[in-house]
TORKOL-4160 file (C-alpha; in steps of 0.2 Angstrom, whole numbers, padded with zeros to 4 digits, m for minus):
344
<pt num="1" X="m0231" Y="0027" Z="0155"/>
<pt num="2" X="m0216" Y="0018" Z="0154"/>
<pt num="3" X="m0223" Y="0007" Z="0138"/>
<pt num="4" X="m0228" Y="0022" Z="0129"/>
<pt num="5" X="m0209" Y="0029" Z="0132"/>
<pt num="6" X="m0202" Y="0014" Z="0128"/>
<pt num="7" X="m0212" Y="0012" Z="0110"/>
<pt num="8" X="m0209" Y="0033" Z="0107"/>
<pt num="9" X="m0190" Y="0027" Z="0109"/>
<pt num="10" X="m0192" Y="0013" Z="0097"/>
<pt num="11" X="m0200" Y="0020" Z="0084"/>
<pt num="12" X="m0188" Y="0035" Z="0086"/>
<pt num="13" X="m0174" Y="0021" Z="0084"/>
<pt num="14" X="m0180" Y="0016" Z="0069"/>
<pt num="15" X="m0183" Y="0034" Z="0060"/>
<pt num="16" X="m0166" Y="0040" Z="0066"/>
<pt num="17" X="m0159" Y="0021" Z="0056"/>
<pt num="18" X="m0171" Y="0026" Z="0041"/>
<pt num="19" X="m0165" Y="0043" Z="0038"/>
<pt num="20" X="m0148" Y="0043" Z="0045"/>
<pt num="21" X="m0136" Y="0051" Z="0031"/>
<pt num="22" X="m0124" Y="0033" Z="0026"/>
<pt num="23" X="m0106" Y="0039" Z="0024"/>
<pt num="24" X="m0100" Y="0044" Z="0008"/>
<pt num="25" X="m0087" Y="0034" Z="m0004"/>
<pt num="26" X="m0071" Y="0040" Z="m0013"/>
<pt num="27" X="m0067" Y="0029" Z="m0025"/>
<pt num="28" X="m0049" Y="0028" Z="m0035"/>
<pt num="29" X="m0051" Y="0011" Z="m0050"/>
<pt num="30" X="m0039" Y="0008" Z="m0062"/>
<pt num="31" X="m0047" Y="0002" Z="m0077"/>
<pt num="32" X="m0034" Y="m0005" Z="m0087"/>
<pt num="33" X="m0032" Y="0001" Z="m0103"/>
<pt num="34" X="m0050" Y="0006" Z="m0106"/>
<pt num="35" X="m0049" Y="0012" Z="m0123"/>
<pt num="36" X="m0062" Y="0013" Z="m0136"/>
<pt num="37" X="m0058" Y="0003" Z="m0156"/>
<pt num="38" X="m0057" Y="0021" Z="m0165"/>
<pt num="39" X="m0041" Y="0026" Z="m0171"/>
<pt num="40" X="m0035" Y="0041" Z="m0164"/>
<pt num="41" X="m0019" Y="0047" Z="m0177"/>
<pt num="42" X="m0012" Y="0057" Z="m0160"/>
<pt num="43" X="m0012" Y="0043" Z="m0150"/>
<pt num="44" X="m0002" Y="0029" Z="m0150"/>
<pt num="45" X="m0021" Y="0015" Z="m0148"/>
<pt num="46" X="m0014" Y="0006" Z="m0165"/>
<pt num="47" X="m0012" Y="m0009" Z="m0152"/>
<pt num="48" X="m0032" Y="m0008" Z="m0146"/>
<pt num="49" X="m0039" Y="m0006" Z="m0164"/>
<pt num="50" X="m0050" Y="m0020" Z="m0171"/>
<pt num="51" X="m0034" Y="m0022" Z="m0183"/>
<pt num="52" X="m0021" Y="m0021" Z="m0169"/>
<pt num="53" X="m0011" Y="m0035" Z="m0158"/>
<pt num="54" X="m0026" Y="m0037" Z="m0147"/>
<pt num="55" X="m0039" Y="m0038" Z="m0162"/>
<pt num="56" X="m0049" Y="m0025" Z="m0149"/>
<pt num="57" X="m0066" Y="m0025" Z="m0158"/>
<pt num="58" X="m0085" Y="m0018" Z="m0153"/>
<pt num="59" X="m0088" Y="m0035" Z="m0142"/>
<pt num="60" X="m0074" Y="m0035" Z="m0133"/>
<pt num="61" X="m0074" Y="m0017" Z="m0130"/>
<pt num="62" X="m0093" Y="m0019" Z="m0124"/>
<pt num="63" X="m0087" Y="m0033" Z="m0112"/>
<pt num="64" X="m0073" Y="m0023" Z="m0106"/>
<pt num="65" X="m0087" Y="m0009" Z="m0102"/>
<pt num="66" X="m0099" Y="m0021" Z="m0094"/>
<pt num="67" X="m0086" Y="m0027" Z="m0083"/>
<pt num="68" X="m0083" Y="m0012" Z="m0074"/>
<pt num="69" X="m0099" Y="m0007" Z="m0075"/>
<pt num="70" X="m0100" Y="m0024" Z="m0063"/>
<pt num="71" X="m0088" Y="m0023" Z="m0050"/>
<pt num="72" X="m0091" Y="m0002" Z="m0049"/>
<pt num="73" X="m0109" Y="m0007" Z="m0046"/>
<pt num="74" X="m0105" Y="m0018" Z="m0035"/>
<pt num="75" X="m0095" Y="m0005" Z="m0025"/>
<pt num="76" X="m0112" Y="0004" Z="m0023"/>
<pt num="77" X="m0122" Y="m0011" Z="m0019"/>
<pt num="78" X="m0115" Y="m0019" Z="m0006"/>
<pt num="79" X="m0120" Y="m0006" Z="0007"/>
<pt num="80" X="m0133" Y="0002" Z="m0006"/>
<pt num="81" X="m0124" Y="0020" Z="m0008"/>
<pt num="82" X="m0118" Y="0026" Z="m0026"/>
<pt num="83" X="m0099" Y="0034" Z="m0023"/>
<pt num="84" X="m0099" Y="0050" Z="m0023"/>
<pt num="85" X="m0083" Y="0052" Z="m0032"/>
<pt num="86" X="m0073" Y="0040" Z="m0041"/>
<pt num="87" X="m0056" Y="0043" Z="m0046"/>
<pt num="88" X="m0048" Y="0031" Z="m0062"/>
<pt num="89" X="m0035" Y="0030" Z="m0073"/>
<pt num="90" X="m0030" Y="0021" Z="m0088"/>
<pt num="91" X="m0043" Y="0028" Z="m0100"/>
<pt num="92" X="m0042" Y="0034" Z="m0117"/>
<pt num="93" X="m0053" Y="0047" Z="m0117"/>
<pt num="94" X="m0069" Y="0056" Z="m0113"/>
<pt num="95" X="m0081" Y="0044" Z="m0126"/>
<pt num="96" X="m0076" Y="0029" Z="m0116"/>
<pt num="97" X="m0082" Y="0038" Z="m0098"/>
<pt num="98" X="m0097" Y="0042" Z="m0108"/>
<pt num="99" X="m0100" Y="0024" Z="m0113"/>
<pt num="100" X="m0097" Y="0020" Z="m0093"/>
<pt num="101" X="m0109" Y="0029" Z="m0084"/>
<pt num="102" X="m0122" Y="0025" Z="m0099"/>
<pt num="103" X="m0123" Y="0008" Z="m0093"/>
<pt num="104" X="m0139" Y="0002" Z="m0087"/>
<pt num="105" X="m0135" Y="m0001" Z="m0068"/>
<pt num="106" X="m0123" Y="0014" Z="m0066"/>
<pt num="107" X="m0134" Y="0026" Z="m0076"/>
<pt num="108" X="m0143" Y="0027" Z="m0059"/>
<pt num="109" X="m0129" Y="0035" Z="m0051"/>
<pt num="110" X="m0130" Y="0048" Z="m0063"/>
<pt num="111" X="m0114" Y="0053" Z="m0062"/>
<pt num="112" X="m0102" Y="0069" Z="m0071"/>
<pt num="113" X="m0087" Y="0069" Z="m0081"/>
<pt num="114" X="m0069" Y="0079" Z="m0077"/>
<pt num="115" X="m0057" Y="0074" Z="m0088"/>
<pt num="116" X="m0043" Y="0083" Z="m0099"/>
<pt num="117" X="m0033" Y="0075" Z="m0112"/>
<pt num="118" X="m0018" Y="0072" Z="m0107"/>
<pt num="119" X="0000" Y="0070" Z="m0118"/>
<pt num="120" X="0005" Y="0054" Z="m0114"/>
<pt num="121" X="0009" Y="0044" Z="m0126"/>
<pt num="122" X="0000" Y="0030" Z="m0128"/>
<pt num="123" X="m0015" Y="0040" Z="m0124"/>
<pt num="124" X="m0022" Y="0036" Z="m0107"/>
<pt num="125" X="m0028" Y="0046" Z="m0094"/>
<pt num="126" X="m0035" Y="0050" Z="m0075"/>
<pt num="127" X="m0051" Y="0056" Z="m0074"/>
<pt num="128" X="m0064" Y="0058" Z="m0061"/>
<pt num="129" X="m0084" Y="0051" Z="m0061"/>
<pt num="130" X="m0094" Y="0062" Z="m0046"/>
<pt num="131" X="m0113" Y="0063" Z="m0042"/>
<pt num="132" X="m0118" Y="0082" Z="m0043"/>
<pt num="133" X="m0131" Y="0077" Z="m0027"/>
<pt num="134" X="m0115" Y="0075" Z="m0017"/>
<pt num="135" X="m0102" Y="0082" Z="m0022"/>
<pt num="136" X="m0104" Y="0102" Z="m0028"/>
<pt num="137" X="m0091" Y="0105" Z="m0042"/>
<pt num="138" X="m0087" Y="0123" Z="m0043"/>
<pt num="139" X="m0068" Y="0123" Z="m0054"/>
<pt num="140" X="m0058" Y="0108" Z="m0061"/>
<pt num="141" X="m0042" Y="0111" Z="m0070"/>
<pt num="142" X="m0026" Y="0098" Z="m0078"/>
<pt num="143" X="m0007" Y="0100" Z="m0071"/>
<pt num="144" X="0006" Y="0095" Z="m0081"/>
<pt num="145" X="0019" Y="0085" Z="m0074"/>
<pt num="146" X="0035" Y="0094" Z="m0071"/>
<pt num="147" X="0051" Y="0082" Z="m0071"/>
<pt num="148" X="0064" Y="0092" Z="m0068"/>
<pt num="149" X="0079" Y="0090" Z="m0082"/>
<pt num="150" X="0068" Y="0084" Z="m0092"/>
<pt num="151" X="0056" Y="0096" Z="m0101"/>
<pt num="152" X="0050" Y="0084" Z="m0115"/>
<pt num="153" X="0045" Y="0071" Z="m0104"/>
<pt num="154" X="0028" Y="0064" Z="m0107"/>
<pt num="155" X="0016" Y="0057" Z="m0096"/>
<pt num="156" X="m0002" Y="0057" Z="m0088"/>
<pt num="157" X="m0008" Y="0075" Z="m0081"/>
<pt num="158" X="m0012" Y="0076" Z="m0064"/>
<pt num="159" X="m0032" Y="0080" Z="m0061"/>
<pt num="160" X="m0038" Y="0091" Z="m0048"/>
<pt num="161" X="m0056" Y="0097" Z="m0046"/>
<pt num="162" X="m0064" Y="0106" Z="m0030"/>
<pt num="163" X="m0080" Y="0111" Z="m0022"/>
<pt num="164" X="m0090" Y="0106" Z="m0009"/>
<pt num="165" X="m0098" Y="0091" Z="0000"/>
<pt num="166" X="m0112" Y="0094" Z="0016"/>
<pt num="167" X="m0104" Y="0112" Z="0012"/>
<pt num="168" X="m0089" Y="0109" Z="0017"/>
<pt num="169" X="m0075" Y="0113" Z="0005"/>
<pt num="170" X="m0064" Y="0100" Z="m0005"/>
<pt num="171" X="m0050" Y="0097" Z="m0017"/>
<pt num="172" X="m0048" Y="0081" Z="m0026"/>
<pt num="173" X="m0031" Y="0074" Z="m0037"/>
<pt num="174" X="m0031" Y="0061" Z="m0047"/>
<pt num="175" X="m0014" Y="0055" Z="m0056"/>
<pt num="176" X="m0007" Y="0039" Z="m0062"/>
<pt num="177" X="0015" Y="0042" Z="m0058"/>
<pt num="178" X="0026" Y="0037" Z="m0070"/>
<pt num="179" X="0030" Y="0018" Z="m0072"/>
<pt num="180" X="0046" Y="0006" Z="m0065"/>
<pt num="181" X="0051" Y="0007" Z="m0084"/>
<pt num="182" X="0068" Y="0003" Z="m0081"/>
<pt num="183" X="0069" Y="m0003" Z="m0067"/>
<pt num="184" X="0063" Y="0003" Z="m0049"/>
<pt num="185" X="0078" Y="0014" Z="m0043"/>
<pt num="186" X="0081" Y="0021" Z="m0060"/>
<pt num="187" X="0064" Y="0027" Z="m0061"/>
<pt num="188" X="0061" Y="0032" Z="m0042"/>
<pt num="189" X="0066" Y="0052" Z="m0047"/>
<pt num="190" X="0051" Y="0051" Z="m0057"/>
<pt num="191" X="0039" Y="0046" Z="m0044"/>
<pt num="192" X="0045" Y="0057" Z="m0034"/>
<pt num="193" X="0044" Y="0072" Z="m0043"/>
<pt num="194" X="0025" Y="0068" Z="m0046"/>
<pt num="195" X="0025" Y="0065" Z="m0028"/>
<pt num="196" X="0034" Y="0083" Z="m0024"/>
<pt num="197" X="0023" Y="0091" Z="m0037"/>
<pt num="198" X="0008" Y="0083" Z="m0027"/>
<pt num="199" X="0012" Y="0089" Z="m0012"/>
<pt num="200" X="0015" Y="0107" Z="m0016"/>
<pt num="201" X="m0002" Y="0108" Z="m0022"/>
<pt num="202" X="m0009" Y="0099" Z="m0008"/>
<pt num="203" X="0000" Y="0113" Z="0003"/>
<pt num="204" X="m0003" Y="0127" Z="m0008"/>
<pt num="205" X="m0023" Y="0124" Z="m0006"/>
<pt num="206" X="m0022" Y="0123" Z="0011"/>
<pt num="207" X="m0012" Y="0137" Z="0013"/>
<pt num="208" X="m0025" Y="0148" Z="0004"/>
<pt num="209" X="m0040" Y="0140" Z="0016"/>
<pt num="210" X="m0034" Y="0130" Z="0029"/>
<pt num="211" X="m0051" Y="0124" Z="0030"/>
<pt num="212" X="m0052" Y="0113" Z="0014"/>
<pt num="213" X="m0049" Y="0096" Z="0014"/>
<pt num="214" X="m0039" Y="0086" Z="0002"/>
<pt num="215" X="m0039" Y="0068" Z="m0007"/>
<pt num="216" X="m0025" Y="0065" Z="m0017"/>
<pt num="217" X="m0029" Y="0047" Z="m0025"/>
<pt num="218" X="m0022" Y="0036" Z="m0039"/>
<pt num="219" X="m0009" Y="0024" Z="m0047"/>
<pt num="220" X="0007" Y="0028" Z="m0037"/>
<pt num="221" X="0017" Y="0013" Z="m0046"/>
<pt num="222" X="0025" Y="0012" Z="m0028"/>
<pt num="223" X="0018" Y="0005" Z="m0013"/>
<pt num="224" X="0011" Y="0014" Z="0002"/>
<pt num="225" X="0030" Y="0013" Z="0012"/>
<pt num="226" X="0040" Y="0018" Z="m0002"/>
<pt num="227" X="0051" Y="0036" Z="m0001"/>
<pt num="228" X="0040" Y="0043" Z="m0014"/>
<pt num="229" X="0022" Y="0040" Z="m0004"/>
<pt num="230" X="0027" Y="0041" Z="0013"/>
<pt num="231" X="0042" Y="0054" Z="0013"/>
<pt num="232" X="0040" Y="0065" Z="m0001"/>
<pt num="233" X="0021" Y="0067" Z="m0002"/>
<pt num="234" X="0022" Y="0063" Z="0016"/>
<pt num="235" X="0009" Y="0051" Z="0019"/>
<pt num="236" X="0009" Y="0045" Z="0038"/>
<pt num="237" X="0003" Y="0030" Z="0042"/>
<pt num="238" X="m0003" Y="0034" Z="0063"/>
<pt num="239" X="m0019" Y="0045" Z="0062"/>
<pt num="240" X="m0015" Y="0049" Z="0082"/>
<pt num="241" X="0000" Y="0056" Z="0079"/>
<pt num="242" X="m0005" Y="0066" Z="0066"/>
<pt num="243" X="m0002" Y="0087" Z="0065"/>
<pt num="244" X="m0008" Y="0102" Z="0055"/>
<pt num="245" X="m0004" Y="0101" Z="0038"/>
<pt num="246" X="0001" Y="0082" Z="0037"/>
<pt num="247" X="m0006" Y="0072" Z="0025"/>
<pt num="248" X="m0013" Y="0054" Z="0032"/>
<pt num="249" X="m0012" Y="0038" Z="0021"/>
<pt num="250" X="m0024" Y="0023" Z="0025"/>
<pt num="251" X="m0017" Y="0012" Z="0016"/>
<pt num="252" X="m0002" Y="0010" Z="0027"/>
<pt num="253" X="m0008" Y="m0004" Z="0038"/>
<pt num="254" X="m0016" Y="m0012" Z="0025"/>
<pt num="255" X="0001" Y="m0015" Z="0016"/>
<pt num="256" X="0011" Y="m0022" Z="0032"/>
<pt num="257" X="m0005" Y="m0033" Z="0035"/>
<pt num="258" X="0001" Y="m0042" Z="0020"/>
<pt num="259" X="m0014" Y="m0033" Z="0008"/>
<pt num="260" X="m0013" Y="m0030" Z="m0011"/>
<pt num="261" X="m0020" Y="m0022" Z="m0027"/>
<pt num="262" X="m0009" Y="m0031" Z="m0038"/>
<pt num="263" X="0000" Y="m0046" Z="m0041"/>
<pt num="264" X="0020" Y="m0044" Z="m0048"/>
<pt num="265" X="0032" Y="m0058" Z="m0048"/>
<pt num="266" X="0024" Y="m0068" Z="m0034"/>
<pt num="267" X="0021" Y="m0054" Z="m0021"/>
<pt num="268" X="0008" Y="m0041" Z="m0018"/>
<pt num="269" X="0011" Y="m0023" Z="m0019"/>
<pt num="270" X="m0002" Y="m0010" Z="m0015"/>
<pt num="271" X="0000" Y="0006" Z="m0028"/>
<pt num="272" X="m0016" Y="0012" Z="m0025"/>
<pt num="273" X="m0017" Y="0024" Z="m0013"/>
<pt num="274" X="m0030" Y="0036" Z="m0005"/>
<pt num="275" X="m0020" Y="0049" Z="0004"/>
<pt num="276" X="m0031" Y="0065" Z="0017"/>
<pt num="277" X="m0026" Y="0079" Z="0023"/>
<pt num="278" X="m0025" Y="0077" Z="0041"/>
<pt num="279" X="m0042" Y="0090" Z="0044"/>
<pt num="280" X="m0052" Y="0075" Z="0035"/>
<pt num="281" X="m0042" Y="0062" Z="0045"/>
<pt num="282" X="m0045" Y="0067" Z="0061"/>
<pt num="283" X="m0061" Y="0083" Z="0058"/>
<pt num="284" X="m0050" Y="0096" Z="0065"/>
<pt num="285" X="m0060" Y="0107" Z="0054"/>
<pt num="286" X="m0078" Y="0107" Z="0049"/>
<pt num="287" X="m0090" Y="0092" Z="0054"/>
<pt num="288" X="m0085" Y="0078" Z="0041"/>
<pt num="289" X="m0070" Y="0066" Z="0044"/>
<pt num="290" X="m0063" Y="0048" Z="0040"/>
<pt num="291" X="m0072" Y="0035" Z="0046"/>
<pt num="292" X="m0072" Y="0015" Z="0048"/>
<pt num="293" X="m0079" Y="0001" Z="0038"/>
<pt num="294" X="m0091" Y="m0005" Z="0050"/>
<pt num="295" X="m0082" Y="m0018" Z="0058"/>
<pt num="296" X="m0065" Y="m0015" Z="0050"/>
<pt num="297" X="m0051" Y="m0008" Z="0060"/>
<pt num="298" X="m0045" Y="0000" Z="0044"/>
<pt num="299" X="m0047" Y="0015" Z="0038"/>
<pt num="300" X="m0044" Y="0013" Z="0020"/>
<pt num="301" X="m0053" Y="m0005" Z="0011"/>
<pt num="302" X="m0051" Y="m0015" Z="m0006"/>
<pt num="303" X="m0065" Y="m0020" Z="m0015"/>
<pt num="304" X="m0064" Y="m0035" Z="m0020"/>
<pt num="305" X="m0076" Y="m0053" Z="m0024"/>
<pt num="306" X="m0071" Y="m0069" Z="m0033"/>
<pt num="307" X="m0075" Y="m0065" Z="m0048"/>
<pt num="308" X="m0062" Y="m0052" Z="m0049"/>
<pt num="309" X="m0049" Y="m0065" Z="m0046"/>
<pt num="310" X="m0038" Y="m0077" Z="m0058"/>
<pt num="311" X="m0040" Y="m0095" Z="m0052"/>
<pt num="312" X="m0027" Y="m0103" Z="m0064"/>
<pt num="313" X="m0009" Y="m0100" Z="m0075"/>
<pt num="314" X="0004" Y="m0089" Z="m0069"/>
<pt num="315" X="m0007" Y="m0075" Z="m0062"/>
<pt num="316" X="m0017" Y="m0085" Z="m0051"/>
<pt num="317" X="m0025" Y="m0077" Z="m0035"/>
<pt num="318" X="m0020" Y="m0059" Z="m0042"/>
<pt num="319" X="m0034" Y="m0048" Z="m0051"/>
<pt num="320" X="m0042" Y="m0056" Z="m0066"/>
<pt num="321" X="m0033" Y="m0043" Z="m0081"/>
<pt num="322" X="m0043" Y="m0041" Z="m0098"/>
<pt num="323" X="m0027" Y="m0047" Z="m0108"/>
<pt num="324" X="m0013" Y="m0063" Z="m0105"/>
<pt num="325" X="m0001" Y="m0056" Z="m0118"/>
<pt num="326" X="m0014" Y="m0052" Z="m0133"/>
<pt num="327" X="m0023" Y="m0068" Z="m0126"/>
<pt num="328" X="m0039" Y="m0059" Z="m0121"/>
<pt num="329" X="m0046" Y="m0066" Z="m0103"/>
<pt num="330" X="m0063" Y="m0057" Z="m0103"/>
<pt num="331" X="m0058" Y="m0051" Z="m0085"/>
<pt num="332" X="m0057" Y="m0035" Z="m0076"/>
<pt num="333" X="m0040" Y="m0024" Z="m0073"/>
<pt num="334" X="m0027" Y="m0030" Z="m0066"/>
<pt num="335" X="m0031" Y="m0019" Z="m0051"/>
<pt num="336" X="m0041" Y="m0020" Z="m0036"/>
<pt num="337" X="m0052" Y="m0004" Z="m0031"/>
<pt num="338" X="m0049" Y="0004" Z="m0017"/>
<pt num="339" X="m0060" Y="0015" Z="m0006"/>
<pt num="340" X="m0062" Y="0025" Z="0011"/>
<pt num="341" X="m0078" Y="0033" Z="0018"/>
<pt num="342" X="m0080" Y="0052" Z="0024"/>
<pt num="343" X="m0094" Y="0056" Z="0036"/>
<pt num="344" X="m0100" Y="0067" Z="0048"/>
């Protein structure tokens, strides 16, 4: 009798491995300047044209392609679950997400499109890749960026979309804050009015149902500790001290760990962020919340392998860019991804 318990429990153990649901990714990837070689007259692409500085042509492009179509395959592989959403920036249109998920390895994923043009300038813009099996889109929808002062200033949208995952209810933003063009205190009101304007659309979809759960994601140009992140959007880095309505930032710990996505003037900075609402952080409402790495004791990760890394000239150790200059390195962004896990 004890036998046959012991093999009923075994083989229970191992149906209970087989099927268990793996955690879900959330992805946010900056892409670098993934723009295709057609000349857009609205855009300001002349530089990634096949007669432009970069001599950007249909090889290079299709390299440029199969590079992310690498390391954002590689995402999936490493613990064999597709993302279920990925968040990017830094792309010049619809086409070029098109191209994207048509690759070969990520076609499996068979992943959907939210994107809006955007009136930036130079044309690029956030955008968001999900898997319809996971995530259940039910409403998407561009917001301009409001800089107060200055109503003709131009720049990225910020792109939201909401449904449901395990039906539970969640509202994703995407957005890719204004640059340190002149200089990182000169520009700080910029990144922070995207960071207020954020906020207040975090707060106004809680308001309406406190149950949903938010991910705000993206390009910050600032680090995790900077006012902008941690005061105005209000991204805390202690999950236990967390309260309704704060927003938690995993990314945090990572940054005073010494942890970057990008390289600038011999240090690391971390602008990429992944910031929940405090019912995903700690599953105050409904059944699925952050979780672990397994064997991590952070809460946010980088994704990152060697060949993603520069191994010689001034930018060695940091992310292996596409461009030196309009010297073209065959590389990959001059980002690292970043990710976090949600599960029941």
């Amino acid at each position: 009798m004890k036998r046959f318990f012991i093999t009923v429990m075994m083989v229970a153990g191992v149906l209970l491995t087989c099927f268990a649901q793996k955690p879900h990714k959330v992805v946010f990837y900056n892409l670098e300047n993934l723009f295709d070689t057609i000349n857009d007259p609205d855009k300001h692409d002349e530089e990634f044209l096949p007669d432009g500085a970069k001599k950007w042509n249909s090889v290079k492009y299709q390299k440029k392609l199969s590079n992310m179509e690498r390391v954002l395959f590689d995402i999936a592989l490493f613990d064999k679950n597709f993302p279920a959403v990925i968040g990017v920036c830094e792309i010049e249109n619809r086409l070029v997400l098109e191209d994207l998920i048509s690759q070969p390895k990520l076609a499996h994923g068979n992943y959907r499109i939210v994107h809006f043009d955007s009136p930036d300038a130079r044309g690029v813009d956030c955008a968001f890749l999900y898997r319809p099996d996971v995530f259940k889109l039910e409403g998407s929808k561009a917001v301009k960026f409001e800089m107060p002062g200055m109503p003709n200033f131009r720049t990225r949208d910020l792109v939201t979309m909401w449904g449901t995952i395990d039906g539970e209810p969640f509202y994703f933003l995407v957005s890719h804050w204004p640059s340190r063009l002149g200089g990182k205190e000169a520009s700080d009101p910029k990144r922070e009015a995207a960071a207020a304007q954020c906020r207040r659309l975090a707060d106004s979809v809680r308001t309406a149902n406190p149950a949903t759960k938010v991910v705000i994601m993206g390009d910050l140009n600032d680090d995790a500790t900077d006012k902008s992140v941690s005061e105005v959007l209000g991204g805390k880095g202690n999950i236990k001290k967390l309260t309704d309505g704060d927003m938690f930032n995993p990314f945090i710990a990572l940054l005073k760990a010494g942890y970057g996505t990008l390289g600038y003037r011999d240090a690391w900075n971390l602008f990429d962020n992944i910031v929940v609402s405090e019912n995903l952080a700690t599953g105050s409402t409904g059944e699925l919340k952050l979780q672990r790495a397994e064997g991590s004791k952070y809460y946010g990760n980088i994704f990152t392998r060697p060949y993603m890394i520069q191994r010689e000239g001034q930018y060695k150790n940091y992310p292996l860019r596409t461009f030196v200059g309009n010297n073209f390195q065959n590389g990959f962004s001059d980002h690292f991804p970043v990710y976090i896990y949600i599960a029941k």
